[in-house]
VMD Tcl script that draws the C-alpha trace (Angstrom):
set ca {
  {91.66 87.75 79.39}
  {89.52 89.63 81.96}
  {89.55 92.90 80.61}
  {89.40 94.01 76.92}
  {90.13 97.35 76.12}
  {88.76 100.82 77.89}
  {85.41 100.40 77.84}
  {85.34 97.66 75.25}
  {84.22 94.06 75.30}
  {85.22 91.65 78.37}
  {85.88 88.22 77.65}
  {85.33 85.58 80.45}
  {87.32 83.18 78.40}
  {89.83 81.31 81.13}
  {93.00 79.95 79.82}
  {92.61 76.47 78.64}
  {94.53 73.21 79.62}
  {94.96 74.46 83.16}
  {94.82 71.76 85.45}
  {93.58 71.65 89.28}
  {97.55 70.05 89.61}
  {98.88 72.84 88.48}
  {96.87 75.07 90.32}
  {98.07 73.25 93.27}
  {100.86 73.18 92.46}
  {101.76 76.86 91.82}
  {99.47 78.14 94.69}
  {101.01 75.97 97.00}
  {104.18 77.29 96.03}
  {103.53 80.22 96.99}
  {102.09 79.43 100.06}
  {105.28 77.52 100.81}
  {107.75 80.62 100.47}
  {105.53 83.71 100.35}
  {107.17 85.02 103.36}
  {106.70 88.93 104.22}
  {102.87 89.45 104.16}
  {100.30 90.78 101.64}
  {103.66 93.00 99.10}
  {104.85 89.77 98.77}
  {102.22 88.22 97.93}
  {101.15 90.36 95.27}
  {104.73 90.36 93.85}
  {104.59 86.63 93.74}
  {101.06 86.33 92.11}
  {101.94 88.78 89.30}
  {105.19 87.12 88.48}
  {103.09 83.87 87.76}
  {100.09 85.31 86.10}
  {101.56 88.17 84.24}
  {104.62 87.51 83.47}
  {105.44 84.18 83.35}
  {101.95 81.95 82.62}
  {99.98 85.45 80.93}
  {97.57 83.84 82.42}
  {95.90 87.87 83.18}
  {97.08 91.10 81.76}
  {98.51 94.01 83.36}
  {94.62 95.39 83.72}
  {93.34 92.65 84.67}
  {95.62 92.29 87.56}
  {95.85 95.74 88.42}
  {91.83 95.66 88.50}
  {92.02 92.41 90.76}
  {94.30 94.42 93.05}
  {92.23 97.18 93.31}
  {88.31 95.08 93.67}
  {90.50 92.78 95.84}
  {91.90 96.03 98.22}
  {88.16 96.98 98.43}
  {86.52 93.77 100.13}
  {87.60 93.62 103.78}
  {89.63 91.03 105.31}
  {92.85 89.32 103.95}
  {93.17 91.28 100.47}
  {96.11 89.47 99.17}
  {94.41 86.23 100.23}
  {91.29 87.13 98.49}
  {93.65 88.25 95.21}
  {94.84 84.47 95.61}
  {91.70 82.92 95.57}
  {90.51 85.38 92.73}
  {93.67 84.63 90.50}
  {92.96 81.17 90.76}
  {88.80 81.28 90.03}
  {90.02 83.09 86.98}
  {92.36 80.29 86.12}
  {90.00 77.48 86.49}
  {86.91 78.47 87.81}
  {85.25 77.29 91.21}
  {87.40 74.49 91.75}
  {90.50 76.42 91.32}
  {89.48 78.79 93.57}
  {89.16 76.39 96.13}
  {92.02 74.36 95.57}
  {94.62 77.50 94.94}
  {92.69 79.42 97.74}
  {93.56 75.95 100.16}
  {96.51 75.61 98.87}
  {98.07 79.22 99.43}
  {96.69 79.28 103.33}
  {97.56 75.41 104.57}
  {101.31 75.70 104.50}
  {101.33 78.82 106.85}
  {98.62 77.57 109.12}
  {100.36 74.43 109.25}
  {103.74 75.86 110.19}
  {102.16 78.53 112.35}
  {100.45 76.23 114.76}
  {103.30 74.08 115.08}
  {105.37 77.09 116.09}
  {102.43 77.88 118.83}
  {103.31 74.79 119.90}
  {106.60 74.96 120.44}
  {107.49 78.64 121.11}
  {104.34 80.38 122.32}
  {104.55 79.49 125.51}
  {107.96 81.10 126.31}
  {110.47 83.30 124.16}
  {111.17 81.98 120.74}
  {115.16 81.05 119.93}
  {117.50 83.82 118.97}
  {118.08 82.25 115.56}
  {114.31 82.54 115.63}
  {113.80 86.36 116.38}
  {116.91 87.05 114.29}
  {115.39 85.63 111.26}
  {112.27 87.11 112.06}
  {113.97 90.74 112.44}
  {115.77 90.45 109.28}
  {113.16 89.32 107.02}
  {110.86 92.36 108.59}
  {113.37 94.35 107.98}
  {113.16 93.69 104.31}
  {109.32 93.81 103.93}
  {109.24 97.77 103.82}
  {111.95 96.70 100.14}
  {109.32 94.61 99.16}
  {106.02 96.75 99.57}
  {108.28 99.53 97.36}
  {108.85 96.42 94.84}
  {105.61 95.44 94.28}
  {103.97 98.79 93.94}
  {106.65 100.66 91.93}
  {105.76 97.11 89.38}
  {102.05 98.11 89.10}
  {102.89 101.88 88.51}
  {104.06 101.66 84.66}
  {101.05 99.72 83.27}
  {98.70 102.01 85.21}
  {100.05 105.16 83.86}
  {100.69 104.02 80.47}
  {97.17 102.70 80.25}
  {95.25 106.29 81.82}
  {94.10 108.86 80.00}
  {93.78 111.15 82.59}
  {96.95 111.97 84.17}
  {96.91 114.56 86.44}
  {93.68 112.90 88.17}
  {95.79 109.70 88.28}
  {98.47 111.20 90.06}
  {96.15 112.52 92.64}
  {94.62 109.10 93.27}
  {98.32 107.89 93.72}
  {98.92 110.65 96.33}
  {96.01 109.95 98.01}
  {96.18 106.34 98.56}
  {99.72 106.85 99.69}
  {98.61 109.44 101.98}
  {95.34 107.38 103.31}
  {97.83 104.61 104.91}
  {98.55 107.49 107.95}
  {95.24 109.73 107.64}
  {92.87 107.10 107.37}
  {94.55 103.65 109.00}
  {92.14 101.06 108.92}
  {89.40 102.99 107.15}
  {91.59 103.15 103.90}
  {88.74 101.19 102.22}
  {86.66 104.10 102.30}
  {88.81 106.41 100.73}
  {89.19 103.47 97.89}
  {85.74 103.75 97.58}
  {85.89 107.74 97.35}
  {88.91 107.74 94.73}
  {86.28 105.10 92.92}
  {83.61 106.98 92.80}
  {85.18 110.64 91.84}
  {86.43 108.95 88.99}
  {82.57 107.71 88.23}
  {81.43 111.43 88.67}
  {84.46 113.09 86.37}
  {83.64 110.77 83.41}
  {80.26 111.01 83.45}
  {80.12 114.91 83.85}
  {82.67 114.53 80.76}
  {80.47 112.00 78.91}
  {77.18 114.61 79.26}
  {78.92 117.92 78.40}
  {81.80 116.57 76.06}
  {83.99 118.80 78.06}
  {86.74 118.24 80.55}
  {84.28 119.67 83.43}
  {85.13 117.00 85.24}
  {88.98 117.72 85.50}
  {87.45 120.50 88.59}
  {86.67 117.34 91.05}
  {89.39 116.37 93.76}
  {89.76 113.11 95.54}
  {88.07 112.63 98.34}
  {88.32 111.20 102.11}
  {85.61 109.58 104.20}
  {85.96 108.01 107.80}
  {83.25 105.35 109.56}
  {83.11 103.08 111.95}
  {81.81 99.03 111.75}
  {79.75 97.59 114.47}
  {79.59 93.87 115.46}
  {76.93 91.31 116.53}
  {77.77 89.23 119.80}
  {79.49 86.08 118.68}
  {80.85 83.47 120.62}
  {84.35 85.23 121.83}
  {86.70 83.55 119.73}
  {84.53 82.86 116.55}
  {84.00 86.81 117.05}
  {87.73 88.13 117.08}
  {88.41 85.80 114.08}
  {85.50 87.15 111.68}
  {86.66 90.52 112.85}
  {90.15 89.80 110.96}
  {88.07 88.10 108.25}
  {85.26 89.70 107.69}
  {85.42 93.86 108.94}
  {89.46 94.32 108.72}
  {90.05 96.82 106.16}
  {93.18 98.01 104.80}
  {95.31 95.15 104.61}
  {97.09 92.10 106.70}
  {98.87 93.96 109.36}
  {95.45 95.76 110.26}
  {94.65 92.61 112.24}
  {97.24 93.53 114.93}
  {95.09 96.37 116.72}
  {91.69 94.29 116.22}
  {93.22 91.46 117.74}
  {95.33 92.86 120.66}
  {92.98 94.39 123.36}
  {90.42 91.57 122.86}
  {93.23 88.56 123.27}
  {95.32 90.19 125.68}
  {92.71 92.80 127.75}
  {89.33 91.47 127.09}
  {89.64 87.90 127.03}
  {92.99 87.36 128.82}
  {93.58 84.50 126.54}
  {97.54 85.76 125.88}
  {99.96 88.03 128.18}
  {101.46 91.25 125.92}
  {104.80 89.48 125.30}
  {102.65 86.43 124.07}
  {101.04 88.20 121.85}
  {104.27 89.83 120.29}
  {105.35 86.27 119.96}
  {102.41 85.32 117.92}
  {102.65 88.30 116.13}
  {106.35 87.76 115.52}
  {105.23 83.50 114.61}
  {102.77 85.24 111.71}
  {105.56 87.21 110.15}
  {107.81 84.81 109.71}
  {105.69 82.12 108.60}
  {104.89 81.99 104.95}
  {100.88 82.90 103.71}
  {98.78 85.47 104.80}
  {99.80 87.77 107.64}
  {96.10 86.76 108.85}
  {97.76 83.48 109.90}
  {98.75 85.26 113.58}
  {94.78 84.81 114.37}
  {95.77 80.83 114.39}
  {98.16 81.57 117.27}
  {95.68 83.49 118.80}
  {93.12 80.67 118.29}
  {95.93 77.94 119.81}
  {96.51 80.22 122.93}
  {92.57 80.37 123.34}
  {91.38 76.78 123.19}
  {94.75 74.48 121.61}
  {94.85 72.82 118.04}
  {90.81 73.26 117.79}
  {90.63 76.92 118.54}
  {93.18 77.87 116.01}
  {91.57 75.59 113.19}
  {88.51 77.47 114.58}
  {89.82 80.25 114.12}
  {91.48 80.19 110.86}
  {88.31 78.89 109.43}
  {86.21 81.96 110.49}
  {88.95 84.41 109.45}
  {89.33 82.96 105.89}
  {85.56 82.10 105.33}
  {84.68 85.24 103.92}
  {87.20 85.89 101.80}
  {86.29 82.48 99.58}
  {82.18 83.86 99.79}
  {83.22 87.03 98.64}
  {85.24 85.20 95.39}
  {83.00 82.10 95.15}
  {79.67 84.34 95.32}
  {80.85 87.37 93.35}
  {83.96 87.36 90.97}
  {81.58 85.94 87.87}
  {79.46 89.45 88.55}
  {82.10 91.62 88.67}
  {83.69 89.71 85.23}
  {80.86 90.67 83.63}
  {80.57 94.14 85.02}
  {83.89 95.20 83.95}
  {82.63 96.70 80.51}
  {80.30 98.52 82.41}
  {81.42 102.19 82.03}
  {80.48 102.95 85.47}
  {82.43 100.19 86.99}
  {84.96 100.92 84.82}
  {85.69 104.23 85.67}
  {85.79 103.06 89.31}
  {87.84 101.34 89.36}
  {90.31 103.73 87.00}
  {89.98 105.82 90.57}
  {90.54 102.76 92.46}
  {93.48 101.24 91.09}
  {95.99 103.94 91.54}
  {94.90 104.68 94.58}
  {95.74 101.30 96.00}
  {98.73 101.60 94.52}
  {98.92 104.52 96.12}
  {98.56 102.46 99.51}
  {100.97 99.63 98.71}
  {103.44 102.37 98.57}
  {102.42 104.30 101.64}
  {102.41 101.26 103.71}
  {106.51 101.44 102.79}
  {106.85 104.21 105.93}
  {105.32 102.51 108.70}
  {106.66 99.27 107.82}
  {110.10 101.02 108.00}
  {109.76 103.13 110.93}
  {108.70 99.86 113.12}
  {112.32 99.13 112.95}
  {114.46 99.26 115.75}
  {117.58 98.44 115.33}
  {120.09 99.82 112.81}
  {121.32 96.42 111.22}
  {117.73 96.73 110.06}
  {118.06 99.77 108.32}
  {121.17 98.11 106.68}
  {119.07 95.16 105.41}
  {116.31 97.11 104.01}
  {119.02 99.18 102.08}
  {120.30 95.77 100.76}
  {117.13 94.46 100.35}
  {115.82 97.57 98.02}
  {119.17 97.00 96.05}
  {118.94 93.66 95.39}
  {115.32 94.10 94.28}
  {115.29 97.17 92.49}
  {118.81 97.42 91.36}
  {120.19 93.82 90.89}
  {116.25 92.41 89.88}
  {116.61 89.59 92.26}
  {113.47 87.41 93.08}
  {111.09 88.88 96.51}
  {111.75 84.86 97.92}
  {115.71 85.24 97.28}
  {115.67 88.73 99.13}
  {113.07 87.67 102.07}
  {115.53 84.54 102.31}
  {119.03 86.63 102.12}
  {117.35 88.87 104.47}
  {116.83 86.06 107.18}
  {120.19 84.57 107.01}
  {121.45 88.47 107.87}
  {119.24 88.58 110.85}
  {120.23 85.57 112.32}
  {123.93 86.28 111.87}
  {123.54 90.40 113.36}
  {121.27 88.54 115.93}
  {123.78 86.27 116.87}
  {126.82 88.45 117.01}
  {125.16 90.62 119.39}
  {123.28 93.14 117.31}
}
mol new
graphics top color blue
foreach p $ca { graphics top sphere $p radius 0.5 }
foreach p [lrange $ca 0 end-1] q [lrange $ca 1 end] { graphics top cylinder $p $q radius 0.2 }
display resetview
């Protein structure tokens, strides 16, 4: 396992007879049908190594979730790539990392190809609408699954519940910059225990959560190459960040893409399966064809296999560190905090009220009747296309 108990050993130990075909295998899977974006995703990647191969523990995951939430760029992505180093080291990482990006690049540029130059089908933006429509179900999935384990395992509750309610809050206070209130939830938690640890009092109970703002500059890149390791590389706060970073320099800056191209593109990433971060690929295509968005996928998902390939085996062996540690029991329930907060904007973008309808049945058929996130995501496509169709 990753994690031992609080504060205990760590053993680096990875599972044994894994194979780099069955990391293929299952990563590719989900790279196939992980449709609805980074809630998905994580859904998708606990049900295989938590539940079903126990390949990690609940801590372990949660922990990935949170380190994973705190590098920029593509988080579920990176959680991907990190799940898989885990599994079977370097290689893995590499393979399951390929593996869970190709078949949404793939389809994605194919779809530039086709539809990017005019309006995509009906059945097309119907099964687009409907599957959005159930991604707000999802995000309320996957969080409410990492809540239990996190509570059961803290032994400070009240502080825990304000790290919830601040991550859940930082998604509309603090947009983009949710990373740095991460980092603050982090490193209150660091202060409280140690103040506890010196006095052998509960001192540390008088410290509240904290939030932090900043701003990321930029070096002058070669225009495309630049936009793309702005998704990659200084996007914080999840997949659907990339939308504002990538919108005033392909439509205004660089004219590469008209504002109903762009919504296309937008629209091509969320119904394609993979990372949400896939949309920089139509971008790329629009820019300079084929090459630009191979260019530009490789820059945008560069620095999410450095970040794994250079520094999970360090942050293995820092988690019995009671410092890091405690961070991360700040961290953790405040990304939690953020999966769940991300459920309001993702429903108020709707705009139609079949929509509303779907993400009702979606929330029901995932929370109620425990149905699978691919069976929902699909159910939720084949309802689009049928309101789109009938006029809705």
């Amino acid at each position: 396992m990753l994690s031992g108990g609080r504060g205990g050993p760590v053993s680096d130990v990875r599972p044994s007879g894994v194979g780099v075909g069955t990391v293929l295998k299952e990563w590719g899977r989900i790279g196939c049908i992980g449709f609805g974006g980074p809630p998905t995703h994580i859904a998708m990647l606990r049900e295989l190594c938590v539940q079903r191969r126990k390949w990690l523990d609940d801590k372990a995951f949660e922990d990935a979730v949170a380190a994973c939430n705190l590098l920029p760029g593509p988080a579920s992505t990176q959680l991907a790539i990190f799940c898989a180093w885990h599994v079977r080291g370097r290689l893995g990482a590499v393979v399951g990392g390929f593996a869970f990006i190709a078949p949404g690049l793939v389809a994605i540029l194919a779809l530039s190809a086709l539809f990017l130059a005019g309006s995509p089908p009906l059945w097309v933006d119907g099964a687009g609408a409907g599957a959005g429509a159930a991604v707000a179900a999802v995000a309320l999935h996957a969080g409410a699954g990492l809540i239990q384990p996190s509570w059961r395992r803290s032994t400070h509750r009240w502080r825990w519940v304000a790290y919830l309610a601040v991550g859940f809050a930082g998604v509309a206070l603090v947009g983009p910059w949710l990373v740095l209130l991460l980092l603050a939830c982090g490193l209150v938690e660091v202060a409280a225990q140690r103040v506890r640890r010196r006095s052998g009092t509960t001192a540390g109970a008088h410290l509240s959560p904290l939030l932090a703002a900043g701003a990321f500059g930029g070096a002058a890149l070669l225009p495309l190459a630049w936009v793309a390791l702005k998704v990659g590389a200084l996007s914080y706060g999840g997949g659907f960040v990339i939308i504002p970073l990538m919108q005033s320099d392909a439509v205004d800056r660089y004219g590469w893409m008209t504002d109903a191209q762009f919504l296309n593109a937008v629209a091509l990433g969320q119904i394609t399966p993979g990372p949400v971060v896939h949309t920089v690929a139509a971008v790329g295509y629009a820019a300079a064809g084929v090459g630009g968005g191979l260019l530009a996928a490789a820059v945008a998902f560069s620095p999410s296999f450095a970040f794994v390939l250079l520094g999970a085996h360090r942050f293995d062996r820092l988690r019995g560190n009671p410092t890091v540690r405690a961070f991360l029991d700040g961290a953790g329930p405040a990304a939690i905090g953020s999966i769940l907060g991300s459920v309001i904007p993702l429903a108020a973008a709707l705009t139609d009220w079949w929509q509303y309808a779907v993400m009702a049945g979606a929330a029901v058929l995932l929370l109620a009747a425990r149905r699978g996130v691919v069976t929902t995501l699909l159910c939720a496509a084949v309802a689009g296309v049928v309101f789109t169709l009938a006029g809705g």
